[in-house]
N, CA, C and O atoms as a GROMACS GRO file, in nm:
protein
  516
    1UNK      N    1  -1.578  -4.310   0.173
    1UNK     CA    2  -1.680  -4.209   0.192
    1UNK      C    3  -1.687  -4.164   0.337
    1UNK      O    4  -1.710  -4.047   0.368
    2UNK      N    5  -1.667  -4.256   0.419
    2UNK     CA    6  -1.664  -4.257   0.613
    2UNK      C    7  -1.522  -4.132   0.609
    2UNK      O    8  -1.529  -4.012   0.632
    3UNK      N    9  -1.422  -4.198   0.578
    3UNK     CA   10  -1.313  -4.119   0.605
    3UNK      C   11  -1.361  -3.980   0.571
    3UNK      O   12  -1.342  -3.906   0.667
    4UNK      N   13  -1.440  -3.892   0.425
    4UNK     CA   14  -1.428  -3.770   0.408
    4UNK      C   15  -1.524  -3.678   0.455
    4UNK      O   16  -1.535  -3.557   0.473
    5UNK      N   17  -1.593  -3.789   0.470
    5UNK     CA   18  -1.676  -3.695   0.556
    5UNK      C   19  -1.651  -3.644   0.721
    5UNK      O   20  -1.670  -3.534   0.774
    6UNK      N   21  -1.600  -3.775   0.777
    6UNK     CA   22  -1.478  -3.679   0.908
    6UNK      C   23  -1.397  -3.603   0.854
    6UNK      O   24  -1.382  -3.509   0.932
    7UNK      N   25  -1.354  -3.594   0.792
    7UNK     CA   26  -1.251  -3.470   0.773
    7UNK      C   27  -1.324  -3.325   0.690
    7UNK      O   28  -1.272  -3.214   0.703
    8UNK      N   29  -1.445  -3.347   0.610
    8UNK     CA   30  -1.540  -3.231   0.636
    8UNK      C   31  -1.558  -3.150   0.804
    8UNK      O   32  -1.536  -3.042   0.859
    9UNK      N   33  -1.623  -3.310   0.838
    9UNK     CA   34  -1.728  -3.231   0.966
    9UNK      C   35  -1.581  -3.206   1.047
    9UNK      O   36  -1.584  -3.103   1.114
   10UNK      N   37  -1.472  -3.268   1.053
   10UNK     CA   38  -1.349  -3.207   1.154
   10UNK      C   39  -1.289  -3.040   1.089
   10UNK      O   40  -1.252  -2.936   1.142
   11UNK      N   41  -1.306  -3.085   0.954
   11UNK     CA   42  -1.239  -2.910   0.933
   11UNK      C   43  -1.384  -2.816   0.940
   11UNK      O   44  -1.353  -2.702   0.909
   12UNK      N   45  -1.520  -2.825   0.969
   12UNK     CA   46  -1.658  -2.740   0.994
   12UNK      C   47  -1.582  -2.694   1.131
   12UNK      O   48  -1.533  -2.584   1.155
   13UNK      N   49  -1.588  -2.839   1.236
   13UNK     CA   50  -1.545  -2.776   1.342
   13UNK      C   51  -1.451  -2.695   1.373
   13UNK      O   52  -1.464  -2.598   1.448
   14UNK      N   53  -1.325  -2.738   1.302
   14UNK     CA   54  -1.237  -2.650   1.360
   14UNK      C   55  -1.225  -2.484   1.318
   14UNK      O   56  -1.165  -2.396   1.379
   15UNK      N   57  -1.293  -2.476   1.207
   15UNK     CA   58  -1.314  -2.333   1.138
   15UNK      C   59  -1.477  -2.280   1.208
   15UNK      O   60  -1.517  -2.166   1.186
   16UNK      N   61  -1.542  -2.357   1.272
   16UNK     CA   62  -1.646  -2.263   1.343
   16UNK      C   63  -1.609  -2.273   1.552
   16UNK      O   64  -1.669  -2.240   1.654
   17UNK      N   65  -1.517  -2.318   1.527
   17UNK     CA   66  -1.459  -2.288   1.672
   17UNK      C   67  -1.478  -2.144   1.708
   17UNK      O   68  -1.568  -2.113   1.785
   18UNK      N   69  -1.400  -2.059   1.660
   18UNK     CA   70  -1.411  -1.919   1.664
   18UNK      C   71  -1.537  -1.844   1.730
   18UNK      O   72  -1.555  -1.778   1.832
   19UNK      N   73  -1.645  -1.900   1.579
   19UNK     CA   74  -1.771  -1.837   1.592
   19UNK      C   75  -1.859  -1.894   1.743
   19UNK      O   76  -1.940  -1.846   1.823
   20UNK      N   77  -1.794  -2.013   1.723
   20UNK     CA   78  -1.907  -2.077   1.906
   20UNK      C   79  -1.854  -1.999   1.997
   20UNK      O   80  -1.926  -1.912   2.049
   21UNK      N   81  -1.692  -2.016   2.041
   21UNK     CA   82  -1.642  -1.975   2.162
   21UNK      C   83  -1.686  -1.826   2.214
   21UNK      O   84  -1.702  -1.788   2.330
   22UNK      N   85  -1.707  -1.725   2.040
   22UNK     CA   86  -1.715  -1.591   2.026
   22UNK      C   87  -1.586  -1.523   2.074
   22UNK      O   88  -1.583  -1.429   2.153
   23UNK      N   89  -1.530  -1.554   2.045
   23UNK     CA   90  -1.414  -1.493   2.116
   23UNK      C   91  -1.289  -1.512   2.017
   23UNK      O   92  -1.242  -1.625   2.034
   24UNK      N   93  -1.239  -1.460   1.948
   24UNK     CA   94  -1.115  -1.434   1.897
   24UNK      C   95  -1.008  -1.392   1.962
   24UNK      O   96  -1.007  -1.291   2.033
   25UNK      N   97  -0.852  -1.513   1.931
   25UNK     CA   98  -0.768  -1.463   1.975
   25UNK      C   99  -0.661  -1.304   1.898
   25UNK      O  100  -0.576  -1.300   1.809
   26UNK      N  101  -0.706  -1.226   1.963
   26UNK     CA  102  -0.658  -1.077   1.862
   26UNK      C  103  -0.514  -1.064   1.859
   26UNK      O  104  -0.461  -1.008   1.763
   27UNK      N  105  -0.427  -1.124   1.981
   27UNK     CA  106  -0.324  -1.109   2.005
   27UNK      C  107  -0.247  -1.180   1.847
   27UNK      O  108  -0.144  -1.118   1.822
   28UNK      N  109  -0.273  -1.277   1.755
   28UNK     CA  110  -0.244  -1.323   1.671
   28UNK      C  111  -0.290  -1.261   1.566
   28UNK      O  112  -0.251  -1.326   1.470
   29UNK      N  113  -0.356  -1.165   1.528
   29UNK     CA  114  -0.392  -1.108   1.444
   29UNK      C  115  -0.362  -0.958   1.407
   29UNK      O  116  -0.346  -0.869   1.490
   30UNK      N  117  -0.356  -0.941   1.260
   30UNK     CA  118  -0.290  -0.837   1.189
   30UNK      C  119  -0.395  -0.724   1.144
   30UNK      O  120  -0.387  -0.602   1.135
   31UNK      N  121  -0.524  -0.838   1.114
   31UNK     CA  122  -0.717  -0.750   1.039
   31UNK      C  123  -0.742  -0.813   1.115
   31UNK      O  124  -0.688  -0.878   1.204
   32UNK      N  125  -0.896  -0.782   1.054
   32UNK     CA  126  -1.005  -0.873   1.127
   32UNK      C  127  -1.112  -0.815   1.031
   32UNK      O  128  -1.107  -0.700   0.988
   33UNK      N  129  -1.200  -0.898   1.006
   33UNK     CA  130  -1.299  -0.924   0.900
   33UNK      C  131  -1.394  -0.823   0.911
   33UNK      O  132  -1.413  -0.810   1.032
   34UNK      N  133  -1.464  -0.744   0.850
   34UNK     CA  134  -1.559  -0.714   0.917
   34UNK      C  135  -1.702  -0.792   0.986
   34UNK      O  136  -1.789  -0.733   1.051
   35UNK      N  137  -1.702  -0.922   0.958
   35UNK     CA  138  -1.764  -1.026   1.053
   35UNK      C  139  -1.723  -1.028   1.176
   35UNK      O  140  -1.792  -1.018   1.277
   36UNK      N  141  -1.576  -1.044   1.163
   36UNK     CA  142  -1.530  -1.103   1.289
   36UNK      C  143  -1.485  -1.010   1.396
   36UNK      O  144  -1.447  -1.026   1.512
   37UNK      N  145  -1.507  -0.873   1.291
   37UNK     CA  146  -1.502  -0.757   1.452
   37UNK      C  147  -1.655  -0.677   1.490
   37UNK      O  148  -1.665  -0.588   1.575
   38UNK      N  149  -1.767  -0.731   1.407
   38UNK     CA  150  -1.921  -0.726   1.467
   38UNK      C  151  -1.912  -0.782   1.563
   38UNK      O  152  -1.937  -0.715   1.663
   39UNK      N  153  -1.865  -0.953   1.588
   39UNK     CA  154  -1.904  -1.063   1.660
   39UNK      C  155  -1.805  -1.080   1.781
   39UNK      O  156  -1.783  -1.185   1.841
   40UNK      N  157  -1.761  -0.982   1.801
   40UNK     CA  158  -1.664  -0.946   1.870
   40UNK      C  159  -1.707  -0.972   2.064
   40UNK      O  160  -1.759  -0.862   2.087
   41UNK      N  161  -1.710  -1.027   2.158
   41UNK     CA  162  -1.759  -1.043   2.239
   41UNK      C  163  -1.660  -1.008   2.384
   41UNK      O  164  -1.687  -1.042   2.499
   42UNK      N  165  -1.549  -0.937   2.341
   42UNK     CA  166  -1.452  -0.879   2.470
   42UNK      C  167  -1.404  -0.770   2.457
   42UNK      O  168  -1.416  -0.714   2.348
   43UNK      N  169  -1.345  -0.714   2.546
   43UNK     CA  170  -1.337  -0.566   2.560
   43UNK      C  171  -1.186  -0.563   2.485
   43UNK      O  172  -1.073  -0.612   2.488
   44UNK      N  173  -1.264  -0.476   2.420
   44UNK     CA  174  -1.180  -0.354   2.312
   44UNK      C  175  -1.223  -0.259   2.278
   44UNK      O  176  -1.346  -0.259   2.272
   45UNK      N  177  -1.161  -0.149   2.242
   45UNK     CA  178  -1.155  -0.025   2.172
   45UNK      C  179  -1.143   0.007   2.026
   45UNK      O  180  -1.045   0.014   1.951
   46UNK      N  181  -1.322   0.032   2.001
   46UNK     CA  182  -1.304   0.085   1.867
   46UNK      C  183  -1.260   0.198   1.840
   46UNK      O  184  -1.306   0.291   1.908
   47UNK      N  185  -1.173   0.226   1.750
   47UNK     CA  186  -1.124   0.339   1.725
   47UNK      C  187  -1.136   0.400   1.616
   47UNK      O  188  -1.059   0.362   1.528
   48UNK      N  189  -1.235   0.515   1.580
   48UNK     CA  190  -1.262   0.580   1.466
   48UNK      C  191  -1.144   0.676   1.405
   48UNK      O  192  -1.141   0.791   1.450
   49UNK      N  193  -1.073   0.650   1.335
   49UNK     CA  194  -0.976   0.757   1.315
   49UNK      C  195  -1.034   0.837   1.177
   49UNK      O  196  -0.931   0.876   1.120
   50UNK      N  197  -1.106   0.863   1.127
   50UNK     CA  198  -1.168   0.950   1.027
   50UNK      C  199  -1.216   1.130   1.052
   50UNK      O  200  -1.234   1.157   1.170
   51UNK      N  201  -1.227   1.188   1.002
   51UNK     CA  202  -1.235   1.338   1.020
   51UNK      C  203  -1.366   1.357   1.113
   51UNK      O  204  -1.461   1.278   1.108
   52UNK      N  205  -1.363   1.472   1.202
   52UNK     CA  206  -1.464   1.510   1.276
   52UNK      C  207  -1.590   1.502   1.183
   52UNK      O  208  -1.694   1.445   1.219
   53UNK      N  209  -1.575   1.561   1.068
   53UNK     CA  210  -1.697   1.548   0.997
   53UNK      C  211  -1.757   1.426   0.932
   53UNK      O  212  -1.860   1.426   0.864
   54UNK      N  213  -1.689   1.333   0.956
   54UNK     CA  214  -1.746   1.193   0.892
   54UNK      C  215  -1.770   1.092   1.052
   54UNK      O  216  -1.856   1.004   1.058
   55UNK      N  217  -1.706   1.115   1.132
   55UNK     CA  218  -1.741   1.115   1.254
   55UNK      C  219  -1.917   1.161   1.277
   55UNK      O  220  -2.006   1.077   1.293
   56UNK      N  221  -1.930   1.242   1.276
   56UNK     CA  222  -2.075   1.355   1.326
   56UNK      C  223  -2.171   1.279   1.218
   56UNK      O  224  -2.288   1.255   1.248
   57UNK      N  225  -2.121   1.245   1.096
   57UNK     CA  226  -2.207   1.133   1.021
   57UNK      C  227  -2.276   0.999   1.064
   57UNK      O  228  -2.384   0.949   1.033
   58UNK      N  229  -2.157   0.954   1.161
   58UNK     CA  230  -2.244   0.828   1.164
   58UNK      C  231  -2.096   0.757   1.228
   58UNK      O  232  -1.997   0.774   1.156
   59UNK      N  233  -2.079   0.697   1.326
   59UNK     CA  234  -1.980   0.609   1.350
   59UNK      C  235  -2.044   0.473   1.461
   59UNK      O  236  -2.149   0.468   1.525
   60UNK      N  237  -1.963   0.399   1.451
   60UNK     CA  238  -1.953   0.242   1.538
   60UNK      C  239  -2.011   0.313   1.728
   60UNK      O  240  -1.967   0.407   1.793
   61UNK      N  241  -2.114   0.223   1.757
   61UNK     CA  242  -2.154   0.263   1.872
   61UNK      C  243  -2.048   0.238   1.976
   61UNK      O  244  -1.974   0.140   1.982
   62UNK      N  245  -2.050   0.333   2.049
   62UNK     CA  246  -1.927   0.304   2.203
   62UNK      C  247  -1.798   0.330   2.104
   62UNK      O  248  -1.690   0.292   2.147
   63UNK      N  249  -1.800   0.376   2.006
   63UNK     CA  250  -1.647   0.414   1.965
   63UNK      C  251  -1.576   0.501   1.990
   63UNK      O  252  -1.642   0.598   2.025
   64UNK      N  253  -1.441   0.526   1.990
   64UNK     CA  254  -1.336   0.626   2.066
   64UNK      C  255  -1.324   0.714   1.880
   64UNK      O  256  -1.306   0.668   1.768
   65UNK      N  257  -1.344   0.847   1.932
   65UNK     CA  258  -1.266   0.941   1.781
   65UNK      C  259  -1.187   0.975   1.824
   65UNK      O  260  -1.174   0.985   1.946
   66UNK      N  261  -1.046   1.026   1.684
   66UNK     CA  262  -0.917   1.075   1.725
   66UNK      C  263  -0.867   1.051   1.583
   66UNK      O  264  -0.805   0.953   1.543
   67UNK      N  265  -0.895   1.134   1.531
   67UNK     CA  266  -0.868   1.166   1.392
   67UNK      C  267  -0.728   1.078   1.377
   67UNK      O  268  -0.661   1.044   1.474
   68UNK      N  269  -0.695   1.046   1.230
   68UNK     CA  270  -0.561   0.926   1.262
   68UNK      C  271  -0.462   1.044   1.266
   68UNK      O  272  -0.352   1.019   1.315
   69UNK      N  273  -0.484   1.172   1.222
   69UNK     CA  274  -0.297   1.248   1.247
   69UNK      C  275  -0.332   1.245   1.393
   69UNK      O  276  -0.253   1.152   1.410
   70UNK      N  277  -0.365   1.259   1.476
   70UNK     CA  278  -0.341   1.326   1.612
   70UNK      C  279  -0.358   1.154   1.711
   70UNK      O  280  -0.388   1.153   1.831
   71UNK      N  281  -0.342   1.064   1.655
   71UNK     CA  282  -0.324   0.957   1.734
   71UNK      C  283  -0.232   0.930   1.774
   71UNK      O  284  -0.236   0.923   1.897
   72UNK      N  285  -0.061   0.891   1.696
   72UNK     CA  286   0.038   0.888   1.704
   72UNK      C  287   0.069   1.037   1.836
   72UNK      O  288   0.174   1.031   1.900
   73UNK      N  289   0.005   1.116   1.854
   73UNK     CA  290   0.052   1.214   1.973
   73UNK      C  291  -0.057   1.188   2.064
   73UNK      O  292  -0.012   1.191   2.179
   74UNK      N  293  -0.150   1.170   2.063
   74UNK     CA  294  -0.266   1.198   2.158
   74UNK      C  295  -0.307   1.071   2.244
   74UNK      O  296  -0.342   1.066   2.362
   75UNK      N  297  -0.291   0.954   2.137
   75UNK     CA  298  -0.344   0.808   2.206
   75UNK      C  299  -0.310   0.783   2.346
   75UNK      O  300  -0.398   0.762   2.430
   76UNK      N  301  -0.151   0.785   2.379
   76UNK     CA  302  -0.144   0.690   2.505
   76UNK      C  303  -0.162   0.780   2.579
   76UNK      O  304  -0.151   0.724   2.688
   77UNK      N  305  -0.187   0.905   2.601
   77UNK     CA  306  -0.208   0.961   2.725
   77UNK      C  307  -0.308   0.930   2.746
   77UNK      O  308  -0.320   0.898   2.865
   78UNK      N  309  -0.454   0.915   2.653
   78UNK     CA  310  -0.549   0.853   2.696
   78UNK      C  311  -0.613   0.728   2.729
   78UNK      O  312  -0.715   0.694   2.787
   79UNK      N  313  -0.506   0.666   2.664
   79UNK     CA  314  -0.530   0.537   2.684
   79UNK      C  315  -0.381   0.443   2.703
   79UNK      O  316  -0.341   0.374   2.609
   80UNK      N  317  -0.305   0.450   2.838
   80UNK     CA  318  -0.166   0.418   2.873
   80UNK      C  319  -0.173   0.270   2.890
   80UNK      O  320  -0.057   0.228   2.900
   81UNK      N  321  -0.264   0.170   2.896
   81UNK     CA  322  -0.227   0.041   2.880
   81UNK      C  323  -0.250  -0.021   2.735
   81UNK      O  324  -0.347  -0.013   2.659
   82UNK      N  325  -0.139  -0.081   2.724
   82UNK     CA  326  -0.066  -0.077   2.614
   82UNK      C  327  -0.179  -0.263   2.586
   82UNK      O  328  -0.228  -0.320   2.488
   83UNK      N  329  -0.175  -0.276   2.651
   83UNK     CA  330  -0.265  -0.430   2.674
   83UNK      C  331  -0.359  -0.490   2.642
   83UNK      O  332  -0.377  -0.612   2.639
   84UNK      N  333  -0.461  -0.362   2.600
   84UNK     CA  334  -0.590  -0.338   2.574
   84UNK      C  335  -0.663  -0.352   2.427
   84UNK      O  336  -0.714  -0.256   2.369
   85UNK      N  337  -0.661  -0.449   2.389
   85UNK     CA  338  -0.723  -0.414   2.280
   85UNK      C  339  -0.757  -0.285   2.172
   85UNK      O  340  -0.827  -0.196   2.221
   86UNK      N  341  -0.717  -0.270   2.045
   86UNK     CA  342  -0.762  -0.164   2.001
   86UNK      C  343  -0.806  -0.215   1.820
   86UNK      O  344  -0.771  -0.310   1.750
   87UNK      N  345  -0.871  -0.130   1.805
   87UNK     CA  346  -0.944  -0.215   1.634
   87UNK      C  347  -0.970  -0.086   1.600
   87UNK      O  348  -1.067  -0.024   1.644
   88UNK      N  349  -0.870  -0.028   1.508
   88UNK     CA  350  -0.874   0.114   1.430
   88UNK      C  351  -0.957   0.094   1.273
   88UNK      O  352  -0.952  -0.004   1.200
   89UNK      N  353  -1.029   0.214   1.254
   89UNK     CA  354  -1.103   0.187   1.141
   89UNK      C  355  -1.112   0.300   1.090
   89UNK      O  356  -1.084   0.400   1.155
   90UNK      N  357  -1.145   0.303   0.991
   90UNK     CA  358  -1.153   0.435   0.908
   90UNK      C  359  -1.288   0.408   0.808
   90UNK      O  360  -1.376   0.330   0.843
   91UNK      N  361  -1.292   0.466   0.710
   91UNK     CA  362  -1.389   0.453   0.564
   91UNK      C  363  -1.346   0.319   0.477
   91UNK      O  364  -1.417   0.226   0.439
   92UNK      N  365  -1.224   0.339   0.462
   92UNK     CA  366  -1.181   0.180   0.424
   92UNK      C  367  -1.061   0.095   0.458
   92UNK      O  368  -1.051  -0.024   0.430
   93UNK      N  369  -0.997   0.149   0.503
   93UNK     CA  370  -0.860   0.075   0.586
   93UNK      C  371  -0.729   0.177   0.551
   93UNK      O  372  -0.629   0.178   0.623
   94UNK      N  373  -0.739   0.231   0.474
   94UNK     CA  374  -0.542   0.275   0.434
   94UNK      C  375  -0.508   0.417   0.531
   94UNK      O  376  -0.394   0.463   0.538
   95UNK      N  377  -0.662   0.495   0.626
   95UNK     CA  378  -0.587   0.558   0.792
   95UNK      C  379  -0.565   0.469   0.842
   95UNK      O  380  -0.454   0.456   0.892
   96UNK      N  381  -0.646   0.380   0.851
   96UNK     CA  382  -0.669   0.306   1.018
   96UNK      C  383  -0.524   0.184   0.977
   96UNK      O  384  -0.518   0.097   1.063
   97UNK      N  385  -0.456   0.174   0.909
   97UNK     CA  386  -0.345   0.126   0.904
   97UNK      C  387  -0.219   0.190   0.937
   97UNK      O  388  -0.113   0.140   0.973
   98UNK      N  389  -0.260   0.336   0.912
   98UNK     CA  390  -0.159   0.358   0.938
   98UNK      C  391  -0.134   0.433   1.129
   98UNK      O  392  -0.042   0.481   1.195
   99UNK      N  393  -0.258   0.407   1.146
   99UNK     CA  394  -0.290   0.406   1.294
   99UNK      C  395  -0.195   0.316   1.351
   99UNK      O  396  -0.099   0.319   1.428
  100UNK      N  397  -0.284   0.202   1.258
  100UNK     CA  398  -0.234   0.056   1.359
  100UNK      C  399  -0.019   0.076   1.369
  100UNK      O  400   0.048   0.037   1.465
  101UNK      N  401   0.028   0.135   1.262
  101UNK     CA  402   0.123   0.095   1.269
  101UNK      C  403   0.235   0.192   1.360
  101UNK      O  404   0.346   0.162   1.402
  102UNK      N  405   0.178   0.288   1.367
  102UNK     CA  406   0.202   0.390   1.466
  102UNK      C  407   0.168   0.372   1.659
  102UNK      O  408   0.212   0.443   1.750
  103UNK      N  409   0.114   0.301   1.664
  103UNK     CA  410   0.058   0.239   1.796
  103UNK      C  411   0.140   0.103   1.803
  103UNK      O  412   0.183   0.072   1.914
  104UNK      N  413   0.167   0.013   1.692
  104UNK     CA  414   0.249  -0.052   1.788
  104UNK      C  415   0.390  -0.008   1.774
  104UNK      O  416   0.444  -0.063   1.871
  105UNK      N  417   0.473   0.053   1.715
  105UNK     CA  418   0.582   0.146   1.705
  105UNK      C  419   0.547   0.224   1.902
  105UNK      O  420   0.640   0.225   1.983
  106UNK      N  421   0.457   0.259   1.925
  106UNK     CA  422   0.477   0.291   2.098
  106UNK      C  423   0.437   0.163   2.182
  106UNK      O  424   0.410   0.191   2.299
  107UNK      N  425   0.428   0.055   2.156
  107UNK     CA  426   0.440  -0.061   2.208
  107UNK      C  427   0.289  -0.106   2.243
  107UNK      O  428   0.264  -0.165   2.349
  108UNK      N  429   0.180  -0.071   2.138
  108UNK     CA  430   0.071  -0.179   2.201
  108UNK      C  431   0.100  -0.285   2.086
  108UNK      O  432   0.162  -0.296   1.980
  109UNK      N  433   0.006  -0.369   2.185
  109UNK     CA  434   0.068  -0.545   2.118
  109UNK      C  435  -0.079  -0.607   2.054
  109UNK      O  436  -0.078  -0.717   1.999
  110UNK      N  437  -0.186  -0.540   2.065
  110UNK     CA  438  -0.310  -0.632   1.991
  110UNK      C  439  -0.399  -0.479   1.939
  110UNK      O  440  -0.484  -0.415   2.001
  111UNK      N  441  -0.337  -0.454   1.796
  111UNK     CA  442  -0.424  -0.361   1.691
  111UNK      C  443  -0.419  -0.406   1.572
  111UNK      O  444  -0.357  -0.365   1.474
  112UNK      N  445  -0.509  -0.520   1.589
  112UNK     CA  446  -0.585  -0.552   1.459
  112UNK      C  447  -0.623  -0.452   1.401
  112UNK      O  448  -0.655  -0.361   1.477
  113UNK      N  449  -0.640  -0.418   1.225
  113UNK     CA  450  -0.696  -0.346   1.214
  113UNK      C  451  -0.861  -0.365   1.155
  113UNK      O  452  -0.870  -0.483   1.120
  114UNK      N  453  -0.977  -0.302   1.133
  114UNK     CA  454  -1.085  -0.309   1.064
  114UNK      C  455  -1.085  -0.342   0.959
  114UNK      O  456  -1.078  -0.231   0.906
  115UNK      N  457  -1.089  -0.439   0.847
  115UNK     CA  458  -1.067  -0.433   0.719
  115UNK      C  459  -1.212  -0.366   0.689
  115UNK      O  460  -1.302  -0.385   0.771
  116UNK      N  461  -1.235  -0.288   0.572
  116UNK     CA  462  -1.340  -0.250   0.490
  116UNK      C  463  -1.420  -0.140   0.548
  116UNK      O  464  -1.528  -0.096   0.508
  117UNK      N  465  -1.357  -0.106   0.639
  117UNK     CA  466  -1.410   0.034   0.664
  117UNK      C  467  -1.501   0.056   0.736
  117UNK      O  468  -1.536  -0.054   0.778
  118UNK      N  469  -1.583   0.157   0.790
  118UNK     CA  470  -1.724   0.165   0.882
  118UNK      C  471  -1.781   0.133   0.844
  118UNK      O  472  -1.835   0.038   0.902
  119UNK      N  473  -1.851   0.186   0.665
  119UNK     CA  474  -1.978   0.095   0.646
  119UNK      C  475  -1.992  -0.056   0.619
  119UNK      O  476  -2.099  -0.106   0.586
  120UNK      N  477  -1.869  -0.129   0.637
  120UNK     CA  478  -1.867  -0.267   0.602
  120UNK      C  479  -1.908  -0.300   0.724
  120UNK      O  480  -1.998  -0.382   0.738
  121UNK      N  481  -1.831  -0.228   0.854
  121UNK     CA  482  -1.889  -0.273   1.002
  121UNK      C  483  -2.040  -0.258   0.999
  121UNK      O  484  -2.105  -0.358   1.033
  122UNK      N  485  -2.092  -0.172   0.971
  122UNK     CA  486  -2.183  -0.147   0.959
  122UNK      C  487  -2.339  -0.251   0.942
  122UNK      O  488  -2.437  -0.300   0.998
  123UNK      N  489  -2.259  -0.230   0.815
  123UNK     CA  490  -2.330  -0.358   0.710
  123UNK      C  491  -2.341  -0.492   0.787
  123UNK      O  492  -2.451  -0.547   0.783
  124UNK      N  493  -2.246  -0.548   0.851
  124UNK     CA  494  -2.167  -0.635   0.886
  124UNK      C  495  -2.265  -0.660   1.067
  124UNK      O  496  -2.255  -0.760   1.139
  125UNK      N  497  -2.321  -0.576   1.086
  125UNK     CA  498  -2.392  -0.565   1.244
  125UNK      C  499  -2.358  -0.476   1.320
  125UNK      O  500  -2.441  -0.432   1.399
  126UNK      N  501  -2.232  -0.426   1.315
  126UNK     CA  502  -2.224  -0.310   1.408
  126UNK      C  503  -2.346  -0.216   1.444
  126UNK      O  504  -2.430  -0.182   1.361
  127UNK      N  505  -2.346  -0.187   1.550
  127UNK     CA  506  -2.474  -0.041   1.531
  127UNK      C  507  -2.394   0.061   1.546
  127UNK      O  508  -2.283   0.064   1.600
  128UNK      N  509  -2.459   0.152   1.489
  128UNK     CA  510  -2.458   0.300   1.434
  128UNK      C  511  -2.501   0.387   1.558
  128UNK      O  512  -2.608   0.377   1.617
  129UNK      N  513  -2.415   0.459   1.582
  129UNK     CA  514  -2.452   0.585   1.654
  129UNK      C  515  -2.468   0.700   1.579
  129UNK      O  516  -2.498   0.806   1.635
   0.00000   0.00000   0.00000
C-alpha cells in the first residue's frame, strides 16, 4: 500500500510540475491545450489568423491579426526573430495549422499551435478583447 501510493503522489508531482513552475517548455511542443496556453506565463505571440471580420468580433487580448493567407508573405517582416514564440489560432485549429506549418517551413522553431480554437481559449481564461 506504502509503495503505491509513492508512485501516485510521484506521478501528481511530476504531471503538476508544469502547472507550479507555470512555464511550459514550447520548444518541445507541436499544440498546446487550451489550458495550457491560458496559463501561459512567458512571452509569446498570439496569433489570430481568422478573417478581419471574426477578428472585429472578439479575439485573445494583446493578440497579433494576420489573416492565415497573408502570413506565409507578411509574418517575418514583422516579426524577423525566428526565436520568439508564436501560438497561432483560429476558430478551431485546421488555419492556424496551417499557419504553424508555413512558419516553420521559414525557419521559426517554437509554433505550437492553439488546439480548439478562440472560444476554447476563451472559455479556458483567456480575456477577450
Amino acid at each position: 500500500m506504502k509503495v503505491s501510493r509513492r508512485i501516485f503522489l510521484l506521478l501528481a508531482l511530476v504531471f503538476a510540475l508544469p502547472c507550479i513552475a507555470g512555464s511550459l517548455d514550447l520548444s518541445k511542443r507541436q499544440s498546446l491545450s487550451p489550458e495550457e496556453a491560458a496559463s501561459l506565463d512567458q512571452e509569446v505571440v498570439f496569433l489570430d489568423v481568422r478573417t478581419t471580420l471574426e477578428w472585429l468580433a472578439g479575439h485573445v487580448e494583446g493578440a497579433v491579426h494576420m489573416p492565415y493567407n497573408k502570413v506565409a508573405r507578411d509574418y517575418a517582416a514583422a516579426y524577423p526573430d525566428r526565436s520568439v514564440p508564436v501560438v497561432p489560432y483560429c476558430s478551431v485549429g485546421g488555419r492556424a495549422q496551417i499557419v504553424v506549418d508555413a512558419l516553420r517551413e521559414q525557419g521559426y522553431t517554437v509554433v505550437p499551435v492553439a488546439n480548439g480554437g478562440y472560444n476554447e481559449l476563451i472559455a479556458n481564461g483567456m480575456k477577450r478583447d
